[in-house]
PDB file with one MODEL, atoms N, CA, C and O in Angstrom:
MODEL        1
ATOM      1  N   UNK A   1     -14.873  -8.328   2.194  1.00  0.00           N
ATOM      2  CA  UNK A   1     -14.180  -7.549   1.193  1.00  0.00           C
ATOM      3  C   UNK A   1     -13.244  -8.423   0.374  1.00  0.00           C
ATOM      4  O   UNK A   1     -12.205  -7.801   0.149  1.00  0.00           O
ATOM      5  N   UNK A   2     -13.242  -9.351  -0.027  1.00  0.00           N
ATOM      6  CA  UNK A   2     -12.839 -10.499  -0.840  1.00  0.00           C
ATOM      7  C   UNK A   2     -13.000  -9.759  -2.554  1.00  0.00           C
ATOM      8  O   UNK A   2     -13.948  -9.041  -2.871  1.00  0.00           O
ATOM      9  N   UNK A   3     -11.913 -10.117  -3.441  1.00  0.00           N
ATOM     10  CA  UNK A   3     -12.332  -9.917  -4.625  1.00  0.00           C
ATOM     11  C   UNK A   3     -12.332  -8.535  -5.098  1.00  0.00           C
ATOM     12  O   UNK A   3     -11.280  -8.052  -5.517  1.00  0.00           O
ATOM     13  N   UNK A   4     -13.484  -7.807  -5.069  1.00  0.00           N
ATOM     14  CA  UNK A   4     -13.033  -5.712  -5.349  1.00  0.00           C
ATOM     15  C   UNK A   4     -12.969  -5.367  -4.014  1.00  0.00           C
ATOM     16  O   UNK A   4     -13.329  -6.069  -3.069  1.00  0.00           O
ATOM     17  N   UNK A   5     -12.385  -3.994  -3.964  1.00  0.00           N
ATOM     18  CA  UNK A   5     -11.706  -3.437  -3.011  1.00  0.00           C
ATOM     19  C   UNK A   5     -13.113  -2.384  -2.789  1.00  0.00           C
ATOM     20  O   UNK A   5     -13.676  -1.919  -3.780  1.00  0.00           O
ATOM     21  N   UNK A   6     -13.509  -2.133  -1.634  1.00  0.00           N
ATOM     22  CA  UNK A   6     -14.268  -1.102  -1.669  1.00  0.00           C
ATOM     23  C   UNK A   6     -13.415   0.359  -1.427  1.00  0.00           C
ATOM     24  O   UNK A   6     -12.318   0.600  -0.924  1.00  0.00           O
ATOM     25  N   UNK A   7     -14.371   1.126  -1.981  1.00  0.00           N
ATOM     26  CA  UNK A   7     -13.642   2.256  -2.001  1.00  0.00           C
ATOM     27  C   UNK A   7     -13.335   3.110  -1.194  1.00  0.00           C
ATOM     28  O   UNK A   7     -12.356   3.835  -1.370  1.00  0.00           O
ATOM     29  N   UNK A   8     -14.269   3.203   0.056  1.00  0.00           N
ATOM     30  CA  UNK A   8     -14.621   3.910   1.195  1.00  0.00           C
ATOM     31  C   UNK A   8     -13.528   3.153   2.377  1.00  0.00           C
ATOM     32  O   UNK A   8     -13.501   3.545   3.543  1.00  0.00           O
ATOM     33  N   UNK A   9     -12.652   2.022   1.869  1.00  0.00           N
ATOM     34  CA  UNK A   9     -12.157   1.553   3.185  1.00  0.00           C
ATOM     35  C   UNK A   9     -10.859   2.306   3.266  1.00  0.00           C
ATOM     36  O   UNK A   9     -10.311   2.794   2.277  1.00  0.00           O
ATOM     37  N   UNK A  10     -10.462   2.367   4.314  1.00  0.00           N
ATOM     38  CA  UNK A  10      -9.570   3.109   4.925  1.00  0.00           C
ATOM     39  C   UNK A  10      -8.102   2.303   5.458  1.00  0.00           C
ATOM     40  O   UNK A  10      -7.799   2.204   6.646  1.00  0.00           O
ATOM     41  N   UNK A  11      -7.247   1.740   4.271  1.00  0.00           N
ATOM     42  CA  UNK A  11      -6.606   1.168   4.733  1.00  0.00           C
ATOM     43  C   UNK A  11      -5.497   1.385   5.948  1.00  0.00           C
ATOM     44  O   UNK A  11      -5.298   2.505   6.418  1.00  0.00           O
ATOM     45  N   UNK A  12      -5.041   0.617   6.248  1.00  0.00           N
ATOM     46  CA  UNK A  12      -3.872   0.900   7.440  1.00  0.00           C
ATOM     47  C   UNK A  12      -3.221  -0.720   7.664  1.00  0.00           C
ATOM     48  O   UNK A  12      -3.771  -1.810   7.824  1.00  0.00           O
ATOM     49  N   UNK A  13      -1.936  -0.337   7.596  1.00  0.00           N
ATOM     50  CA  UNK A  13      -1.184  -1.515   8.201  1.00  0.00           C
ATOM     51  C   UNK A  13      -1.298  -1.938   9.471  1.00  0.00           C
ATOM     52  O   UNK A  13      -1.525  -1.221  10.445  1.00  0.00           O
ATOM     53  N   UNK A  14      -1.095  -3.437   9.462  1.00  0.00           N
ATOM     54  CA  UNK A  14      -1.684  -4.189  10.571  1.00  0.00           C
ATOM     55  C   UNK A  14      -0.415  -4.168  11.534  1.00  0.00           C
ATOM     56  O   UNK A  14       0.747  -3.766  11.473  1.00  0.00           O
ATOM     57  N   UNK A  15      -1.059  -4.668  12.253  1.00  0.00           N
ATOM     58  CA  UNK A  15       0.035  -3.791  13.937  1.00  0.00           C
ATOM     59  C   UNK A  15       1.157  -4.473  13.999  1.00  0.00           C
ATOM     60  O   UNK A  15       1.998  -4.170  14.846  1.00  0.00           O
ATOM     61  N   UNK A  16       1.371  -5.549  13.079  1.00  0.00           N
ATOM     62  CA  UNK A  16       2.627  -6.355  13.325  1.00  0.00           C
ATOM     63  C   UNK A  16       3.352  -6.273  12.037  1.00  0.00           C
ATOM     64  O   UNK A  16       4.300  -6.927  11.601  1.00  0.00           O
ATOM     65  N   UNK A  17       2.840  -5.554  11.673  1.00  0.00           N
ATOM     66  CA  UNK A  17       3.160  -4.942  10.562  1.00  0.00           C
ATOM     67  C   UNK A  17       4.392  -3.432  10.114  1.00  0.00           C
ATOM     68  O   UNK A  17       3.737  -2.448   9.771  1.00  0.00           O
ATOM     69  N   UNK A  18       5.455  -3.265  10.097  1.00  0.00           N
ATOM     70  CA  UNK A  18       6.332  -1.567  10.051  1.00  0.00           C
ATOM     71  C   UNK A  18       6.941  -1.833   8.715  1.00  0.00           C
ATOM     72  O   UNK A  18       7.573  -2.818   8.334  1.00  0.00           O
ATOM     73  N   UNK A  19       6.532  -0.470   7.932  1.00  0.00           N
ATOM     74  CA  UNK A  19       7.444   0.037   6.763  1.00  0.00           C
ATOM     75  C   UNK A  19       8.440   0.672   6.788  1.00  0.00           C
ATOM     76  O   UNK A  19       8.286   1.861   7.065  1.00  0.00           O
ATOM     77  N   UNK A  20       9.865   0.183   6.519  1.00  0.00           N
ATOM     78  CA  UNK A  20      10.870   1.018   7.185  1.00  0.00           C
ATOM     79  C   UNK A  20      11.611   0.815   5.650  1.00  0.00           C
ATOM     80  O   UNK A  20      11.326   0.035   4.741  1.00  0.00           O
ATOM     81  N   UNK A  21      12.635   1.810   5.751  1.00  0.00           N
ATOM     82  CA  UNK A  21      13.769   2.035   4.017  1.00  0.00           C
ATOM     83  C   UNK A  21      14.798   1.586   4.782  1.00  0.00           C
ATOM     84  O   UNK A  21      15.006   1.817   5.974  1.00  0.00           O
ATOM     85  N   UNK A  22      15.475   0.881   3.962  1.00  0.00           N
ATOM     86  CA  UNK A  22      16.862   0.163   4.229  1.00  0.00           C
ATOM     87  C   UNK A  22      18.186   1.456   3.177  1.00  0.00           C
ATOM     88  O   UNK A  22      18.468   1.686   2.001  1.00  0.00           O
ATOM     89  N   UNK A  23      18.530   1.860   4.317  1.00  0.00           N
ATOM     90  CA  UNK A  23      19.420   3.164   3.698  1.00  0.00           C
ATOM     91  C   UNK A  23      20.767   2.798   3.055  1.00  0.00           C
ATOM     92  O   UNK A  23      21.578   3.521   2.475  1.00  0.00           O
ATOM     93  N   UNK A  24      20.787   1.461   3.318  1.00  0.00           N
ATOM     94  CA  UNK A  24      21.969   0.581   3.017  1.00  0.00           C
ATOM     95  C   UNK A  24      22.176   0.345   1.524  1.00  0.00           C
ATOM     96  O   UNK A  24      22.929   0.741   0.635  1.00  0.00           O
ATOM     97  N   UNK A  25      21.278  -0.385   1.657  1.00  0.00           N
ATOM     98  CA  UNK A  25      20.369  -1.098   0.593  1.00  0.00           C
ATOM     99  C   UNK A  25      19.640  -0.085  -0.786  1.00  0.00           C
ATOM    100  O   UNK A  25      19.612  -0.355  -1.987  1.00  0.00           O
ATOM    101  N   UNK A  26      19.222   0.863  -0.215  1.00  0.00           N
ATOM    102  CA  UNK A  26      18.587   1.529  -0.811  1.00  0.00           C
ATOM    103  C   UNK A  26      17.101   1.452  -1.351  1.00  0.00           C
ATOM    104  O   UNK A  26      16.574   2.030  -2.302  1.00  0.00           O
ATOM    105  N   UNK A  27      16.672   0.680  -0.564  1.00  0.00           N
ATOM    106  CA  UNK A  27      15.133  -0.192  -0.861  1.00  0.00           C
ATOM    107  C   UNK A  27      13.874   0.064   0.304  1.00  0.00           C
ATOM    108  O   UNK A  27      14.191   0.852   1.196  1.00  0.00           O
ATOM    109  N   UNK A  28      12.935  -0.330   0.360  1.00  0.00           N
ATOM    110  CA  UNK A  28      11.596   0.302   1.032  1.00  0.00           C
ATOM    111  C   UNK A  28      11.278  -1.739   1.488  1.00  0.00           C
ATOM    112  O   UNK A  28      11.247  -2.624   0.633  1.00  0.00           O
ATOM    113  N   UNK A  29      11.166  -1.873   2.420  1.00  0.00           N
ATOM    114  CA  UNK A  29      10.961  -2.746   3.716  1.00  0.00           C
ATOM    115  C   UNK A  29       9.405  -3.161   4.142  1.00  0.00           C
ATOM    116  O   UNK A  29       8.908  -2.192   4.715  1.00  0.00           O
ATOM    117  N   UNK A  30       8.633  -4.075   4.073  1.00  0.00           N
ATOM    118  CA  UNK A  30       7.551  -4.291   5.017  1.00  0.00           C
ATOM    119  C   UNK A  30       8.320  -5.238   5.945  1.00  0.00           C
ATOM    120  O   UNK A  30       8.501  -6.383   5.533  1.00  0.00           O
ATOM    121  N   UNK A  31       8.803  -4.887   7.173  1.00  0.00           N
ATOM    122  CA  UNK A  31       9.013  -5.908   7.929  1.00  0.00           C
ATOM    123  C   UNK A  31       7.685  -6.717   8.796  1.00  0.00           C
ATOM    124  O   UNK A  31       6.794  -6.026   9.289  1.00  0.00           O
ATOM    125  N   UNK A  32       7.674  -7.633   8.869  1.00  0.00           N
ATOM    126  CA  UNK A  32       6.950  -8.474   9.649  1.00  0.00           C
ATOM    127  C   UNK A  32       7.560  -9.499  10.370  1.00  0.00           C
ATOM    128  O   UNK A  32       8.744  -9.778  10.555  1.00  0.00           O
ATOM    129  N   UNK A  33       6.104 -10.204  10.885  1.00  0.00           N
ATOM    130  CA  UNK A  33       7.238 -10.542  12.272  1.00  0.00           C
ATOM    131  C   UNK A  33       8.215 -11.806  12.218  1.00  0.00           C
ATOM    132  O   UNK A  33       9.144 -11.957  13.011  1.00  0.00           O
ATOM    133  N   UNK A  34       7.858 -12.805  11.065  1.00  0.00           N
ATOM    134  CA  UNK A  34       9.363 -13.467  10.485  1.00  0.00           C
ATOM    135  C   UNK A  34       9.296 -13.495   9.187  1.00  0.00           C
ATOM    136  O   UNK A  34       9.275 -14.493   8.466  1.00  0.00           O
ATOM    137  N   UNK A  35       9.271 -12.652   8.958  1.00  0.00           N
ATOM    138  CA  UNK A  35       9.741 -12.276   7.181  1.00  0.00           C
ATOM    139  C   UNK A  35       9.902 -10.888   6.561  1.00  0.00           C
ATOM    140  O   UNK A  35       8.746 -10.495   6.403  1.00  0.00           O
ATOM    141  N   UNK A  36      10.653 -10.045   6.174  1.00  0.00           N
ATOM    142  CA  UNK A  36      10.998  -9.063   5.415  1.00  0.00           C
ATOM    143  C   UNK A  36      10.348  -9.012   3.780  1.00  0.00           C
ATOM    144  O   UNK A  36      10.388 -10.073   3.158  1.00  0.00           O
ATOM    145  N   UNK A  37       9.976  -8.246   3.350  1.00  0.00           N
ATOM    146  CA  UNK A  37       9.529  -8.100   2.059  1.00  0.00           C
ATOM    147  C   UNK A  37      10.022  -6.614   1.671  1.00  0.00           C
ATOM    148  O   UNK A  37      10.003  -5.624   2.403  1.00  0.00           O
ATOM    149  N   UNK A  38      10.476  -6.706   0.319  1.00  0.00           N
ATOM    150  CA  UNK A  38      11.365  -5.973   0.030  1.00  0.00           C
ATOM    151  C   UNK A  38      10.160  -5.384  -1.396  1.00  0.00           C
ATOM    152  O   UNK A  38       9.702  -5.965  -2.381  1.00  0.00           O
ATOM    153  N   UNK A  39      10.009  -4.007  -0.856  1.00  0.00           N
ATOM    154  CA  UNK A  39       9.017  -3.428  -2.181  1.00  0.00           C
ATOM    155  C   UNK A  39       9.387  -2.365  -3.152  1.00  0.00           C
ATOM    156  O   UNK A  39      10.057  -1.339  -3.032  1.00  0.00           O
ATOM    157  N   UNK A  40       8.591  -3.049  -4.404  1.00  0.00           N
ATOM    158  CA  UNK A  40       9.409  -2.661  -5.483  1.00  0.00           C
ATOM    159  C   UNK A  40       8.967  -1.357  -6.318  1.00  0.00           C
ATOM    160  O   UNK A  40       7.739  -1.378  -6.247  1.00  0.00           O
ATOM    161  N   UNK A  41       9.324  -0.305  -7.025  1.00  0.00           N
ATOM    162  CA  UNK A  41       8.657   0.472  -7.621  1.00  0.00           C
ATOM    163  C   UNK A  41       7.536   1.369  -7.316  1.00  0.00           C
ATOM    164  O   UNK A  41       7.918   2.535  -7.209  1.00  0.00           O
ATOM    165  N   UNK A  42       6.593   1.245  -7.185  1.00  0.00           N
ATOM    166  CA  UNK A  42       6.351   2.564  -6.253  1.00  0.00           C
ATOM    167  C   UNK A  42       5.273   1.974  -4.829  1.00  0.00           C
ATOM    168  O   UNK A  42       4.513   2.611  -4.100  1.00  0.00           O
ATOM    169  N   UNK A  43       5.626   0.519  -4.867  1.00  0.00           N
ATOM    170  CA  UNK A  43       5.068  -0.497  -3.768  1.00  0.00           C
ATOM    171  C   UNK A  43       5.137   0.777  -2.375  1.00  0.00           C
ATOM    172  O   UNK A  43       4.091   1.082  -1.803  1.00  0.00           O
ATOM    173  N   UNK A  44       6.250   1.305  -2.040  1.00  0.00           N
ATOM    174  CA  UNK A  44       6.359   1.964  -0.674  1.00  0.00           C
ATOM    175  C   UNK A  44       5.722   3.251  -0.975  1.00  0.00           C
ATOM    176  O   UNK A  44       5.266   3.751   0.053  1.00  0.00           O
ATOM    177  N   UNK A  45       5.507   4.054  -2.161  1.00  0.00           N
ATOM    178  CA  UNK A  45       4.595   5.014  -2.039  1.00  0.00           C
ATOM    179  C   UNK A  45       3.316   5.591  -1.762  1.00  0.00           C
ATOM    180  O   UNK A  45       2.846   6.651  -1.349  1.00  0.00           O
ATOM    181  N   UNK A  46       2.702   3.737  -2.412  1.00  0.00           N
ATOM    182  CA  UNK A  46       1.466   3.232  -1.936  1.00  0.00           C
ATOM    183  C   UNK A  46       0.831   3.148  -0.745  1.00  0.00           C
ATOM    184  O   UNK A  46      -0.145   3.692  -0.229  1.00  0.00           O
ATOM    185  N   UNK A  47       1.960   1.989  -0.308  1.00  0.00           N
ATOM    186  CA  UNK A  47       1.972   1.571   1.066  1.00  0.00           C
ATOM    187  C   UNK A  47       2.039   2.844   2.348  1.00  0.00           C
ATOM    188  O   UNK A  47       1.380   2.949   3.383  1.00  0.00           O
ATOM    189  N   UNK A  48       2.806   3.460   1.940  1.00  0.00           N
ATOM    190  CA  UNK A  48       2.952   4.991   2.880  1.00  0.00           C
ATOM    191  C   UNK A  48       1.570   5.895   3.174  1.00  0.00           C
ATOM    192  O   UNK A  48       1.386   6.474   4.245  1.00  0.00           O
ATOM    193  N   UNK A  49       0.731   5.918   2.172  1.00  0.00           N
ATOM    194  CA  UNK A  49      -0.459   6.701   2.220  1.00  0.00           C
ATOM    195  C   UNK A  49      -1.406   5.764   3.233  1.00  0.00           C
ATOM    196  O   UNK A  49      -2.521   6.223   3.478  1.00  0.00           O
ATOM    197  N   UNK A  50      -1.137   4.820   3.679  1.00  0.00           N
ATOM    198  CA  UNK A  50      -2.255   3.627   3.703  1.00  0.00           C
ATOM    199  C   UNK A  50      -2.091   4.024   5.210  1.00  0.00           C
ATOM    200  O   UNK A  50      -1.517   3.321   6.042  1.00  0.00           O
ATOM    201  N   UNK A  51      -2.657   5.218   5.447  1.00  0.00           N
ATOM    202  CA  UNK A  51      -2.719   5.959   7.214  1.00  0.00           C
ATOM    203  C   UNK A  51      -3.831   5.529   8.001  1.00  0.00           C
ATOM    204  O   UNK A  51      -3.877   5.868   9.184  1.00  0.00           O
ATOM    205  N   UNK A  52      -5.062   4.572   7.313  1.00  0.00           N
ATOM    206  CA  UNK A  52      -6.454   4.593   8.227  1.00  0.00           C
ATOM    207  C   UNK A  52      -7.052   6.319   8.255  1.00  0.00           C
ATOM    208  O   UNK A  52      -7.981   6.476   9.048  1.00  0.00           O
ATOM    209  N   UNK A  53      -6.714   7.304   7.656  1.00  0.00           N
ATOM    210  CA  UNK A  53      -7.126   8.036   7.300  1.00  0.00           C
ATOM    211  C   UNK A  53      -7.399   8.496   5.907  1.00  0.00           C
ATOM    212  O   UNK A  53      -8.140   9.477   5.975  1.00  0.00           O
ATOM    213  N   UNK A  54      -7.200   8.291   5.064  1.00  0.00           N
ATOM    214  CA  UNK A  54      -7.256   7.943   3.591  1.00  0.00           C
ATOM    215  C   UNK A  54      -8.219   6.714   3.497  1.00  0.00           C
ATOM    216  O   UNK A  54      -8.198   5.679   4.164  1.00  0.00           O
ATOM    217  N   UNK A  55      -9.506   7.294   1.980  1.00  0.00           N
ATOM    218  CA  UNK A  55      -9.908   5.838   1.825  1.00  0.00           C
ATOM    219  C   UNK A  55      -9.103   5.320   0.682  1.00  0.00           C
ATOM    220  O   UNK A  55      -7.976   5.684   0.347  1.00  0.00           O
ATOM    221  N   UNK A  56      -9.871   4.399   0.130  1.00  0.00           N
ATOM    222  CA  UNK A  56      -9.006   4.248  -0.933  1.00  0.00           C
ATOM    223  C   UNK A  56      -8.809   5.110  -2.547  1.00  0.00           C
ATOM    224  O   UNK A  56      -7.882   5.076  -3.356  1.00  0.00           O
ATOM    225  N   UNK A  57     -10.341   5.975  -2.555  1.00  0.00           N
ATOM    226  CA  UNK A  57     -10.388   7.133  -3.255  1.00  0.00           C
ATOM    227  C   UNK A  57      -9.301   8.288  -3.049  1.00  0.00           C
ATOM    228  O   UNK A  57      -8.461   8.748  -3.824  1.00  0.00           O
ATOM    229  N   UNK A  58      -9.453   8.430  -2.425  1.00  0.00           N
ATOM    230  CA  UNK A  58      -8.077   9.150  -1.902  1.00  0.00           C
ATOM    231  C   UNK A  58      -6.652   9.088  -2.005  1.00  0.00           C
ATOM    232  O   UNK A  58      -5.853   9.899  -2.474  1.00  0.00           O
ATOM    233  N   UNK A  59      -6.464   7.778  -1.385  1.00  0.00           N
ATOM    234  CA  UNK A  59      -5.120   7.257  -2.468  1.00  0.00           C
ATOM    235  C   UNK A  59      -5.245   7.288  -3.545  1.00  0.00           C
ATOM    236  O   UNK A  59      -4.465   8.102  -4.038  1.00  0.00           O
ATOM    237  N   UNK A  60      -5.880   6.783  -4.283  1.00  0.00           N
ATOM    238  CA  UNK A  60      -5.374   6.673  -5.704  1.00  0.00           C
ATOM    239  C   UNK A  60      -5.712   8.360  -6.279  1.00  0.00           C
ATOM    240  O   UNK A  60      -5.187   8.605  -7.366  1.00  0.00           O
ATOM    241  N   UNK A  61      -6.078   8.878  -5.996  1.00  0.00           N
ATOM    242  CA  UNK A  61      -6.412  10.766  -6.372  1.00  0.00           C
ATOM    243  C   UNK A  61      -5.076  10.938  -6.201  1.00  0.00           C
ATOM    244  O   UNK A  61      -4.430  11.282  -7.191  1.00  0.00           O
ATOM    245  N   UNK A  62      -4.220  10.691  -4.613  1.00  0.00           N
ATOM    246  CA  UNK A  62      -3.448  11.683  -4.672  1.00  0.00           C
ATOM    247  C   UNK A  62      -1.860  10.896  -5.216  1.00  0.00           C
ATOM    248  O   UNK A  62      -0.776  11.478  -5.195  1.00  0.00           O
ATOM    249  N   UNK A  63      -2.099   9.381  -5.706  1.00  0.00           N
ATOM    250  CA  UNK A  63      -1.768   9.062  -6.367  1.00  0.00           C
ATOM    251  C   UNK A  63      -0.981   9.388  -8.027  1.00  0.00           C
ATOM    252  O   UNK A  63       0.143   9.368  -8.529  1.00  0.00           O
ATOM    253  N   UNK A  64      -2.641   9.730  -8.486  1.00  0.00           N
ATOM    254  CA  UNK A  64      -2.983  10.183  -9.688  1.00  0.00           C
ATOM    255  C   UNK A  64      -2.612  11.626  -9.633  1.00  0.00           C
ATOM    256  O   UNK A  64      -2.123  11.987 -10.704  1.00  0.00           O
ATOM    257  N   UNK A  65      -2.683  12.572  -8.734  1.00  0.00           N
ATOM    258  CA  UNK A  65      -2.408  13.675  -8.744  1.00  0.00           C
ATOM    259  C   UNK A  65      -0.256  14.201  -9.184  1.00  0.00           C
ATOM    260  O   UNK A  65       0.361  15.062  -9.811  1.00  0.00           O
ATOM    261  N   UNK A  66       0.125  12.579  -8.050  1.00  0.00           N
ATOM    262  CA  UNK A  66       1.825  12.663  -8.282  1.00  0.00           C
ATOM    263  C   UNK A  66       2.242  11.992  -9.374  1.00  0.00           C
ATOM    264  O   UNK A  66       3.313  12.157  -9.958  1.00  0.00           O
ATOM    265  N   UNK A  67       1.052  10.943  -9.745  1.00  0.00           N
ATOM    266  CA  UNK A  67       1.733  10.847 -11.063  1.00  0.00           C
ATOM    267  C   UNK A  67       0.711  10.846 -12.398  1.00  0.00           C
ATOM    268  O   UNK A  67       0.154   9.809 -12.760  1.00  0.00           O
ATOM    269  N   UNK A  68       0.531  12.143 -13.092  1.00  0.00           N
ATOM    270  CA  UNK A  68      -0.415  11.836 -14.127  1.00  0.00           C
ATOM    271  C   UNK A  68      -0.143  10.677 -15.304  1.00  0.00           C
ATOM    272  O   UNK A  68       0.941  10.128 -15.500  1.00  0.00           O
ATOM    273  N   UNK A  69      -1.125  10.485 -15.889  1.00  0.00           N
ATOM    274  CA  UNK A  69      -1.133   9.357 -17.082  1.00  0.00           C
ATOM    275  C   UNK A  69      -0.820   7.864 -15.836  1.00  0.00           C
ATOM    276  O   UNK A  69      -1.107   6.678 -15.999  1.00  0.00           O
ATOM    277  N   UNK A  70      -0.391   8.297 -15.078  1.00  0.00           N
ATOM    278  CA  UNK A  70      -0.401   6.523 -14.585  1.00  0.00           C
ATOM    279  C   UNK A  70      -1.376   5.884 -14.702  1.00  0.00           C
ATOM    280  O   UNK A  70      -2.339   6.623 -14.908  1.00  0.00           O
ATOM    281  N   UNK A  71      -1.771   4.278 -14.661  1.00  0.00           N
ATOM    282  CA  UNK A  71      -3.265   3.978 -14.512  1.00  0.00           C
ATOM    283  C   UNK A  71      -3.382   3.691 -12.870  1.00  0.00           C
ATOM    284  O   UNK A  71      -3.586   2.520 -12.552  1.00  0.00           O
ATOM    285  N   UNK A  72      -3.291   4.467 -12.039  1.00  0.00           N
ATOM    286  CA  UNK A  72      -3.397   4.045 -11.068  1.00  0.00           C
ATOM    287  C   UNK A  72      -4.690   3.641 -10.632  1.00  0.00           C
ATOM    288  O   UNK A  72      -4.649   2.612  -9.958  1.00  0.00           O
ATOM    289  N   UNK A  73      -5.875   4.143 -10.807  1.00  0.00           N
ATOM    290  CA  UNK A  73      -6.938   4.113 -10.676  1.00  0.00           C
ATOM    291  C   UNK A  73      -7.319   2.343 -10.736  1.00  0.00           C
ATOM    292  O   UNK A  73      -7.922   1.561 -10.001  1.00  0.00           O
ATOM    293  N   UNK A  74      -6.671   2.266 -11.902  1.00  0.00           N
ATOM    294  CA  UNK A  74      -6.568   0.670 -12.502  1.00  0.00           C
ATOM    295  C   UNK A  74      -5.883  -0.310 -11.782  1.00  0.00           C
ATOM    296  O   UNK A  74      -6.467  -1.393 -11.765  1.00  0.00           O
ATOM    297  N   UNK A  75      -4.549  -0.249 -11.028  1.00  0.00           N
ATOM    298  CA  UNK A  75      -3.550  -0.843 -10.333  1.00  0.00           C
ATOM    299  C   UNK A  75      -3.716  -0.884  -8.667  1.00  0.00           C
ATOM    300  O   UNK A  75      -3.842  -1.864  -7.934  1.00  0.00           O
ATOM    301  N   UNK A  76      -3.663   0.704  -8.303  1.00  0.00           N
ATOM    302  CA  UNK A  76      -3.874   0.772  -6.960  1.00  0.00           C
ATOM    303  C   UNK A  76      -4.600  -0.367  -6.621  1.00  0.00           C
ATOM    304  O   UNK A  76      -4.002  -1.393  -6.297  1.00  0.00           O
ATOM    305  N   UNK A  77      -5.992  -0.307  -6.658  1.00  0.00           N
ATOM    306  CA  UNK A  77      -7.341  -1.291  -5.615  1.00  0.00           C
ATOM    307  C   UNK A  77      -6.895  -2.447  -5.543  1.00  0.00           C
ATOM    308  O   UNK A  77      -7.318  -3.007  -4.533  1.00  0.00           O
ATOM    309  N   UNK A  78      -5.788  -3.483  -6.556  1.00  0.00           N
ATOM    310  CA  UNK A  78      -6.057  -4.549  -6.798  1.00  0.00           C
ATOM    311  C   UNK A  78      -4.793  -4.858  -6.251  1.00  0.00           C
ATOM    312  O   UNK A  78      -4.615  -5.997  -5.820  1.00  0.00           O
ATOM    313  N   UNK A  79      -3.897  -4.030  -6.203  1.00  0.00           N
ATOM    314  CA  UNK A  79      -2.924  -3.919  -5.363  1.00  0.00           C
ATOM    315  C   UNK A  79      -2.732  -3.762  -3.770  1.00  0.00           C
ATOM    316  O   UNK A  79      -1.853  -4.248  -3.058  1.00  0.00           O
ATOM    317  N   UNK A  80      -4.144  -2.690  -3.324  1.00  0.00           N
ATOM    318  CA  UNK A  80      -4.483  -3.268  -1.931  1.00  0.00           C
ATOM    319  C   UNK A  80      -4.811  -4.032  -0.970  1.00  0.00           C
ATOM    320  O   UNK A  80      -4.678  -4.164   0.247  1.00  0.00           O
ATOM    321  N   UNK A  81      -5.574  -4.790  -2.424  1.00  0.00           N
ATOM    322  CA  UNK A  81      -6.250  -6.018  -1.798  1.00  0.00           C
ATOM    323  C   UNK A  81      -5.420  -7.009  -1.493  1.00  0.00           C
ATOM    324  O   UNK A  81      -5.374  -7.661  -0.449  1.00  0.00           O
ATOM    325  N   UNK A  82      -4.469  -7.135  -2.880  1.00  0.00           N
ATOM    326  CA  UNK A  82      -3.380  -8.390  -2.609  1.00  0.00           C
ATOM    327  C   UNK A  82      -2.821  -8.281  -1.103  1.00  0.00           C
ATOM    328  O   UNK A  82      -3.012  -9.120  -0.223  1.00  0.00           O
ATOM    329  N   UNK A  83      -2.175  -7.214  -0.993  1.00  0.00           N
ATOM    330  CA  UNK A  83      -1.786  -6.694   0.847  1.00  0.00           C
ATOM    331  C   UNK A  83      -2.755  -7.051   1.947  1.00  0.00           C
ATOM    332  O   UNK A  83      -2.549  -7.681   2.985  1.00  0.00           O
ATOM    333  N   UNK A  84      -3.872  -6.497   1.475  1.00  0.00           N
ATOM    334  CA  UNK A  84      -4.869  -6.951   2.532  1.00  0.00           C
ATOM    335  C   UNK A  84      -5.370  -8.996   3.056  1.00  0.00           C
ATOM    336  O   UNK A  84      -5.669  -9.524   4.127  1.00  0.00           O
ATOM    337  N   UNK A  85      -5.231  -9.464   1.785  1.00  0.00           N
ATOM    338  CA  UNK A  85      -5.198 -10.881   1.590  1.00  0.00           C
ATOM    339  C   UNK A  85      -4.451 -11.436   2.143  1.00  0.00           C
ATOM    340  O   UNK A  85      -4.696 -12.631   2.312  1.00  0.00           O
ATOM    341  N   UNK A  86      -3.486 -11.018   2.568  1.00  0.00           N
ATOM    342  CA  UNK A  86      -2.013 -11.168   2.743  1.00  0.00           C
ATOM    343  C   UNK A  86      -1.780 -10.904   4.564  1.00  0.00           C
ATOM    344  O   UNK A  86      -0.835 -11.207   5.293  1.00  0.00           O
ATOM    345  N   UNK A  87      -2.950 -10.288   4.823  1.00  0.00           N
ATOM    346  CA  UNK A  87      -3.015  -9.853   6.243  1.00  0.00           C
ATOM    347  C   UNK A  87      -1.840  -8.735   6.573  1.00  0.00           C
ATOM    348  O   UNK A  87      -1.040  -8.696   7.508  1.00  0.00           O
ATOM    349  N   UNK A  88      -1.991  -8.063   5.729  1.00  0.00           N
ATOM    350  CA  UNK A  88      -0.833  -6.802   5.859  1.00  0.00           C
ATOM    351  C   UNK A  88      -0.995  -5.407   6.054  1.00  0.00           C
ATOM    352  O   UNK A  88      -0.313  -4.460   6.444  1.00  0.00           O
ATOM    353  N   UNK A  89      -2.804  -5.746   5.408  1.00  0.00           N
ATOM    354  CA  UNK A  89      -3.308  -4.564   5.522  1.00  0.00           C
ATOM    355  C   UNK A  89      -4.599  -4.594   6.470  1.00  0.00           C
ATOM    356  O   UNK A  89      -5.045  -5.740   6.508  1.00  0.00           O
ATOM    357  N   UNK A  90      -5.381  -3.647   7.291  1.00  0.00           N
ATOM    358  CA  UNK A  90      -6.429  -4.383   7.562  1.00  0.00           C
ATOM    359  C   UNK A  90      -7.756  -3.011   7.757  1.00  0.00           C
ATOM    360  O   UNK A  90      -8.919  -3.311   8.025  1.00  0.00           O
TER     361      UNK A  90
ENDMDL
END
């Protein structure tokens, strides 16, 4: 799965992997296991759907459903992948 995202996959964060909100801060968290990444804009809304029950059609529907006119359709996949590349997603 290199390159396009298929559509049917079912993302889910990888086990060493937790999305947590910094209430402090006011910001959305991928912690890992030595490094923090701090996500921006609607990075944790994304990331939140990404249950291994959802494919990726799905996300971006219910995506598209919370936010019309977005291009999510366009952004989402290429945005999963980067995560997935990244070993964040699997």
């Amino acid at each position: 799965m290199t390159g396009a995202v298929r559509l049917d996959w079912r993302p889910v964060l990888d086990r060493s992997v937790l999305l947590r909100h910094d209430r402090v801060r006011g910001v959305d968290l991928l912690m890992l296991p030595e490094r923090v990444v701090v996500l921006r804009g609607a990075a944790a809304a994304i990331v939140a759907l990404c249950d291994g029950g959802r494919d990726v059609t799905a996300i971006v529907a219910e995506l598209a459903r919370r936010h019309p006119g977005a291009p999510v359709a366009d952004e989402v996949p290429p945005f999963l992948e980067r995560l997935r590349a990244q070993g964040w997603l699997r």
